[in-house]
MIVEXLUM-453246 format. One record per residue (C-alpha): x, y, z; residue number from 1. Coordinates in steps of 0.5 Angstrom, whole numbers. Each point is the difference from the previous one (the first is absolute). Layout:
% residues N
{X->X Y->Y Z->Z i->NUM}
...
% end
This chain:
% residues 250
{X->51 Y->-194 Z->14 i->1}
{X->-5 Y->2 Z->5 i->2}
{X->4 Y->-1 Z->7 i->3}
{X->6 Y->6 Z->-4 i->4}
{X->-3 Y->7 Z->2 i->5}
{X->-4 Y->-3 Z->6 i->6}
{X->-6 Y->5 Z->3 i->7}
{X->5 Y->4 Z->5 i->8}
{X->-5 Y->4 Z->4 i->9}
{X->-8 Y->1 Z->0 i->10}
{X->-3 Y->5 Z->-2 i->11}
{X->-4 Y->3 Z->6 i->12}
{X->-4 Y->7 Z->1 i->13}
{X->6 Y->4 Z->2 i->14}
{X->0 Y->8 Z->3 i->15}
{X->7 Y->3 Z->-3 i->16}
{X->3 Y->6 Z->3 i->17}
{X->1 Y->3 Z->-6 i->18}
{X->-3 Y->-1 Z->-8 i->19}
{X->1 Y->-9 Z->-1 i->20}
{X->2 Y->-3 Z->-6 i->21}
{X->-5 Y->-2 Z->-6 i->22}
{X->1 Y->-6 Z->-4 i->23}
{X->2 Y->4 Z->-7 i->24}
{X->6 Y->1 Z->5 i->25}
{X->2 Y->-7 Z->1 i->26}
{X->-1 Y->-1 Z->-7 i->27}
{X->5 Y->6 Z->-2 i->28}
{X->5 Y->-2 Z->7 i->29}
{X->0 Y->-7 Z->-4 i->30}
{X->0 Y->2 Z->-7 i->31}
{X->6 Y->4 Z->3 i->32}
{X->3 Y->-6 Z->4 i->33}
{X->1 Y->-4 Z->-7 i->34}
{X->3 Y->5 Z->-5 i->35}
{X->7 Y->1 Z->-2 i->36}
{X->1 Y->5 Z->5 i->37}
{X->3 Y->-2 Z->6 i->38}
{X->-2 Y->7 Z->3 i->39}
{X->-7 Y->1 Z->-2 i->40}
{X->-4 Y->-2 Z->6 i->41}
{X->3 Y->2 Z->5 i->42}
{X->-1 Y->8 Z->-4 i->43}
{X->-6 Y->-2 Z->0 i->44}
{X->-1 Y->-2 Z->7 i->45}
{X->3 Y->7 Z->2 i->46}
{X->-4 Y->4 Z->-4 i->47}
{X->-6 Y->-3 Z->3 i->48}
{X->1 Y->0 Z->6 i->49}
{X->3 Y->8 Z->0 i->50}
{X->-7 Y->1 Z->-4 i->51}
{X->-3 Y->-2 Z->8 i->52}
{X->-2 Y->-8 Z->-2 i->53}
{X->1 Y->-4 Z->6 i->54}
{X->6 Y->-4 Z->1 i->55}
{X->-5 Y->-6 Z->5 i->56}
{X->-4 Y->0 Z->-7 i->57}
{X->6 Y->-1 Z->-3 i->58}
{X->2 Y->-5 Z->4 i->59}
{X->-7 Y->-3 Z->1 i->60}
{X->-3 Y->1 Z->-7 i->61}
{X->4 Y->1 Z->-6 i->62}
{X->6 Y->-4 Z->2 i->63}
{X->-5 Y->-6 Z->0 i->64}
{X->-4 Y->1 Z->-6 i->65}
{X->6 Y->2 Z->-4 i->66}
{X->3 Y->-8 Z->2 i->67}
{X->-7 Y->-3 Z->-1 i->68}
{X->0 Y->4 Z->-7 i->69}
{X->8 Y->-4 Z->-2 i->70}
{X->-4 Y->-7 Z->1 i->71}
{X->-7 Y->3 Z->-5 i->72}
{X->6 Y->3 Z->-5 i->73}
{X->3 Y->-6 Z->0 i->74}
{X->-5 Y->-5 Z->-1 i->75}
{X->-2 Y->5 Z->-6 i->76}
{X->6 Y->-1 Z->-4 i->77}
{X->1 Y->8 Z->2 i->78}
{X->7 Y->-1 Z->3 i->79}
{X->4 Y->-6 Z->1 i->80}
{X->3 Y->-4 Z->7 i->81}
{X->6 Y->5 Z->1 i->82}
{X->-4 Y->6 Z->-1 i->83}
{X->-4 Y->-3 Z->7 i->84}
{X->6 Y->-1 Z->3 i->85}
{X->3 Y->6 Z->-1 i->86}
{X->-7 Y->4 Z->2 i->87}
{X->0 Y->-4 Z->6 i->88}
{X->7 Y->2 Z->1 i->89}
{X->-1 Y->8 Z->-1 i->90}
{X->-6 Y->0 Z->5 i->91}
{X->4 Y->-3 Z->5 i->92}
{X->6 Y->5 Z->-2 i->93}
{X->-5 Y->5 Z->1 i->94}
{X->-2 Y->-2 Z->7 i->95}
{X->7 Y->0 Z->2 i->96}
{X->1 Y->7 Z->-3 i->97}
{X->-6 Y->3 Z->4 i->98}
{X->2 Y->-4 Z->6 i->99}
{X->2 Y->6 Z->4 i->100}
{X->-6 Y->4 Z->-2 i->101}
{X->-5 Y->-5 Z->2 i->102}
{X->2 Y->-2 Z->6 i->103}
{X->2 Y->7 Z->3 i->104}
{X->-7 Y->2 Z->-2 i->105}
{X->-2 Y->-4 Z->5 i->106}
{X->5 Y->2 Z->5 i->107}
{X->-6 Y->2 Z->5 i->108}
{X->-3 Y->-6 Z->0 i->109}
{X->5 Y->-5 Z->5 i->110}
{X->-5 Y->-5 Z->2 i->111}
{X->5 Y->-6 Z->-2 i->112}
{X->6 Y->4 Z->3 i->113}
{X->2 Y->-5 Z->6 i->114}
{X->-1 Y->-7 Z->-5 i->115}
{X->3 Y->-3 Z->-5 i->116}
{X->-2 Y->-5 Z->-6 i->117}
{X->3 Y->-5 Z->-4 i->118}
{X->-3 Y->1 Z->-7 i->119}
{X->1 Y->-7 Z->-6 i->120}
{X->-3 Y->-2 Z->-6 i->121}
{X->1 Y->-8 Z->0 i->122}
{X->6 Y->-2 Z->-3 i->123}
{X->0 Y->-1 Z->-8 i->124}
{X->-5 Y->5 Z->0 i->125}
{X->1 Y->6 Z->-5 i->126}
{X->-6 Y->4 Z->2 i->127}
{X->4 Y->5 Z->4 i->128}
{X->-5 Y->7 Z->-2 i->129}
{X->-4 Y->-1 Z->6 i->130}
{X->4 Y->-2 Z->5 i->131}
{X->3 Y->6 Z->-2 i->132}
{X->-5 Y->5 Z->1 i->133}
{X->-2 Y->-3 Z->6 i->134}
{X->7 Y->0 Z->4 i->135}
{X->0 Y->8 Z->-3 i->136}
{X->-7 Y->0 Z->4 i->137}
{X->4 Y->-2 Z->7 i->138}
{X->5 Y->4 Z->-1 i->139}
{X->-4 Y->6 Z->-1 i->140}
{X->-4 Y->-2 Z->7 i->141}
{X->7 Y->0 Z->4 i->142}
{X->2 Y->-8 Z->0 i->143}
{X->7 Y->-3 Z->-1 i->144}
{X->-1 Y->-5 Z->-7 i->145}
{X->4 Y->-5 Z->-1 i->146}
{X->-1 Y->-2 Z->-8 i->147}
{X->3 Y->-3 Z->-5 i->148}
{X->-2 Y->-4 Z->-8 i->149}
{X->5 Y->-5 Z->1 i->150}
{X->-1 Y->-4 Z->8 i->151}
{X->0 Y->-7 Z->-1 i->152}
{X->-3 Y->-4 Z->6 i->153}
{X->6 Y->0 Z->3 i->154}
{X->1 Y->6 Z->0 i->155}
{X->-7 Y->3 Z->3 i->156}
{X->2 Y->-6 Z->6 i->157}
{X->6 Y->4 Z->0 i->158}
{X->-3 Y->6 Z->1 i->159}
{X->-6 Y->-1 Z->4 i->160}
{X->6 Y->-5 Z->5 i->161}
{X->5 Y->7 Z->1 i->162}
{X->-5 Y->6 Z->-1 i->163}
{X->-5 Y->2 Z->4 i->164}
{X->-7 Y->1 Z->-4 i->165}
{X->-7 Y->1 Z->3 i->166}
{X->-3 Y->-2 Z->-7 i->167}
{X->2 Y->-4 Z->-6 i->168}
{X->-4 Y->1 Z->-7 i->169}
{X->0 Y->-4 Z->-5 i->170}
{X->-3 Y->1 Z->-6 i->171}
{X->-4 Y->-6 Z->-5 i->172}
{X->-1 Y->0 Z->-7 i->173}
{X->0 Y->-7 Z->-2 i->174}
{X->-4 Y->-7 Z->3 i->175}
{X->7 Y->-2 Z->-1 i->176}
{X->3 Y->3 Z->4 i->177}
{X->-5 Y->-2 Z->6 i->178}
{X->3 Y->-6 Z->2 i->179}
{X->7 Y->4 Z->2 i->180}
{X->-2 Y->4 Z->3 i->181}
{X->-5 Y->-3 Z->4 i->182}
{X->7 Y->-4 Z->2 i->183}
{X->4 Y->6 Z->1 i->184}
{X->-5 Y->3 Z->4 i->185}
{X->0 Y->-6 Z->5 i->186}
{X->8 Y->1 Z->1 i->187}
{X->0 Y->7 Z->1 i->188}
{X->-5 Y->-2 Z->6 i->189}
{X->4 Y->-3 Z->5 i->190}
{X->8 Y->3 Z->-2 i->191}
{X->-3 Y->8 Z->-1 i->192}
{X->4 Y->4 Z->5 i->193}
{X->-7 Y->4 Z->2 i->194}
{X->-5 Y->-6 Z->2 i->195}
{X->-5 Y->4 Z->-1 i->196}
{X->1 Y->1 Z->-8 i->197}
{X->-7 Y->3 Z->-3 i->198}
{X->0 Y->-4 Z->-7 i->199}
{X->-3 Y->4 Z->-6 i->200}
{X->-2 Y->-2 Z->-7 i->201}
{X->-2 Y->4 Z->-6 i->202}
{X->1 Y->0 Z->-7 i->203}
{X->-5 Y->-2 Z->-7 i->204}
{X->-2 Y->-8 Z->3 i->205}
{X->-2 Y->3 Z->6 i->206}
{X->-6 Y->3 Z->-4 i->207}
{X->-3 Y->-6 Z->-2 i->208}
{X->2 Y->-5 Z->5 i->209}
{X->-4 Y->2 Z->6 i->210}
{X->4 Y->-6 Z->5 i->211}
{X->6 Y->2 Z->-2 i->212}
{X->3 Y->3 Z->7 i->213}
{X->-2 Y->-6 Z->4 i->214}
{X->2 Y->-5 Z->-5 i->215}
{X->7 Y->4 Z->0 i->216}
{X->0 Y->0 Z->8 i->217}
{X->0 Y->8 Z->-1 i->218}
{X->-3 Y->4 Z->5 i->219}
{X->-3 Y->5 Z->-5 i->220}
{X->-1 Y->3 Z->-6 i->221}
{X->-1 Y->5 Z->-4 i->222}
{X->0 Y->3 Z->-7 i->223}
{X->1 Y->8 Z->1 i->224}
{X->6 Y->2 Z->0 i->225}
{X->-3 Y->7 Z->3 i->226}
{X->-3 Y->-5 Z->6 i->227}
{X->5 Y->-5 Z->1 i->228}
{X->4 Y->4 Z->6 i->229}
{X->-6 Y->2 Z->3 i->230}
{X->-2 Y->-7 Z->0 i->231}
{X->7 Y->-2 Z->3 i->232}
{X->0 Y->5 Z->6 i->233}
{X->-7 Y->-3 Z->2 i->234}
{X->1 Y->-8 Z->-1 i->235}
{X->7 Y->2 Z->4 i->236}
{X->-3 Y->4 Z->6 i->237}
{X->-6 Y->-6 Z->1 i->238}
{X->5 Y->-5 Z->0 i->239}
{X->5 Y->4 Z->4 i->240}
{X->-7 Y->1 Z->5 i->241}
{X->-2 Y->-8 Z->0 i->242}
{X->7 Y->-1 Z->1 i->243}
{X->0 Y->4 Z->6 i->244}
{X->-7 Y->-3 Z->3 i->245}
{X->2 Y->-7 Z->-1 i->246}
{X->7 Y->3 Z->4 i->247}
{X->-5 Y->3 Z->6 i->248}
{X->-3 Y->-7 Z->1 i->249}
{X->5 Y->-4 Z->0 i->250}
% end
C-alpha cells in the first residue's frame, strides 16, 4: 500500500510569482478529484488560478499533496482503490489540460532550447505523476521531450538507437525495479546514438537510497522536478567540456 501514491516531489522553501497554494487546497483539489463530478476539479483549479494562485504551486504543492492525500484517505477506509485510480487520473487530466498554460509561462525561459530528452518510468511501473509533471517542466524550459507510459525495454533501445537524445530520465519507485534498470541502463551505453548521453535518475526510492545513481550506472540524480533540467544543462555541458579536453590532448 505504501509504494501506490509515491512522495512525488520535496517540499522545499519556494519563492512564487504569484499567491501559492496552501495545503487546504490540496485537500479541496483532492476532495475534488474523487467526487462523482468528472468536472469539479478542473472548476476549481481555474477558479484558483483567476483568483492569482500560482500555477508552479500548483504543480509543485498542491497536485503532490492532493496525491499523497489519495494514499492516507485510502488507508483510512475513507475511499476505496478505484477512488485512487480515478484521483490519480483526473490530476494527470488536469496537468494535461494546463499544458499549454504552464509551458508558454515560461516561454522566456529557453535555457534547454537546443537538447532534447528522453524521459521513462520502468517498464511495469504505474507511477506516471511524477514523471509527468517533470516532462511539463522540460518542455516549459525549451526542451523536445520524448515521453511515454507504456515503452518497454525495447522500446526505450529503440528510441535511444534512432533519436538523438542529449538526456535520458528514468524514474524509480521500487527496489524491484532496480535490477532492470541498472540492466537497461548498461544496454543503453554502448547502442545511444549520442555516446555522450547524461543519465538521470529520480523518483521516491531515490530519496532513501543514497547509492542509488552509482548502483544504477547513472550519471546523476535528482528529486525536484523544478531542478532536475538545470541540473541536466550542466552535467551535459561538463561532459561535453571533459569530452573536449581529452579530444585536445589526444
Amino acid at each position: 500500500m505504501t509504494h501506490v501514491i509515491p512522495k512525488l516531489l520535496d517540499t522545499t522553501s519556494r519563492v512564487y510569482v504569484k499567491t501559492p497554494f496552501l495545503a487546504s487546497h490540496s485537500e479541496e483539489l483532492g476532495k475534488a478529484c474523487v467526487s462523482a463530478d468528472a468536472s469539479q476539479a478542473e472548476m476549481y483549479i481555474k477558479s484558483m488560478l483567476t483568483q492569482g494562485y500560482d500555477i508552479e504551486s500548483l504543480y509543485l504543492d498542491a497536485i503532490p499533496q492532493a496525491a499523497r492525500l489519495f494514499h492516507d484517505w485510502w488507508a483510512d477506509d475513507d475511499i476505496d482503490f478505484i477512488q485512487v485510480t480515478q484521483g490519480i487520473f483526473r490530476l494527470e487530466q488536469l496537468i494535461y489540460g494546463l499544458s499549454a498554460e504552464f509551458v508558454m509561462g515560461g516561454s522566456q525561459q529557453t535555457s534547454g532550447s537546443q537538447l532534447s530528452a528522453l524521459l521513462v518510468k520502468p517498464p511495469g511501473s504505474h507511477h506516471s505523476l511524477g514523471l509527468l509533471i517533470l516532462s511539463q517542466y522540460f518542455r516549459r524550459y525549451g526542451w523536445q521531450v520524448f515521453s511515454a507510459n507504456q515503452f518497454t525495454a525495447e522500446d526505450i533501445l529503440s528510441a535511444v538507437r534512432s533519436e538523438w537524445v542529449d538526456l535520458i530520465g528514468l524514474s524509480v519507485s521500487e527496489d524491484k525495479h532496480v535490477p532492470e534498470i541498472k540492466k537497461l541502463i548498461a544496454r543503453i551505453r554502448p547502442i545511444c546514438s549520442n555516446p555522450h548521453v547524461q543519465i538521470m535518475v529520480g523518483g521516491p526510492l531515490l530519496r532513501s537510497r543514497e547509492d542509488l545513481v552509482e548502483l544504477l550506472g547513472a550519471d546523476f540524480g535528482c528529486l525536484h522536478a523544478d531542478q532536475a533540467q538545470w541540473q541536466a544543462i550542466q552535467h551535459i555541458q561538463k561532459n561535453q567540456l571533459s569530452s573536449a579536453v581529452r579530444r585536445t590532448r589526444s
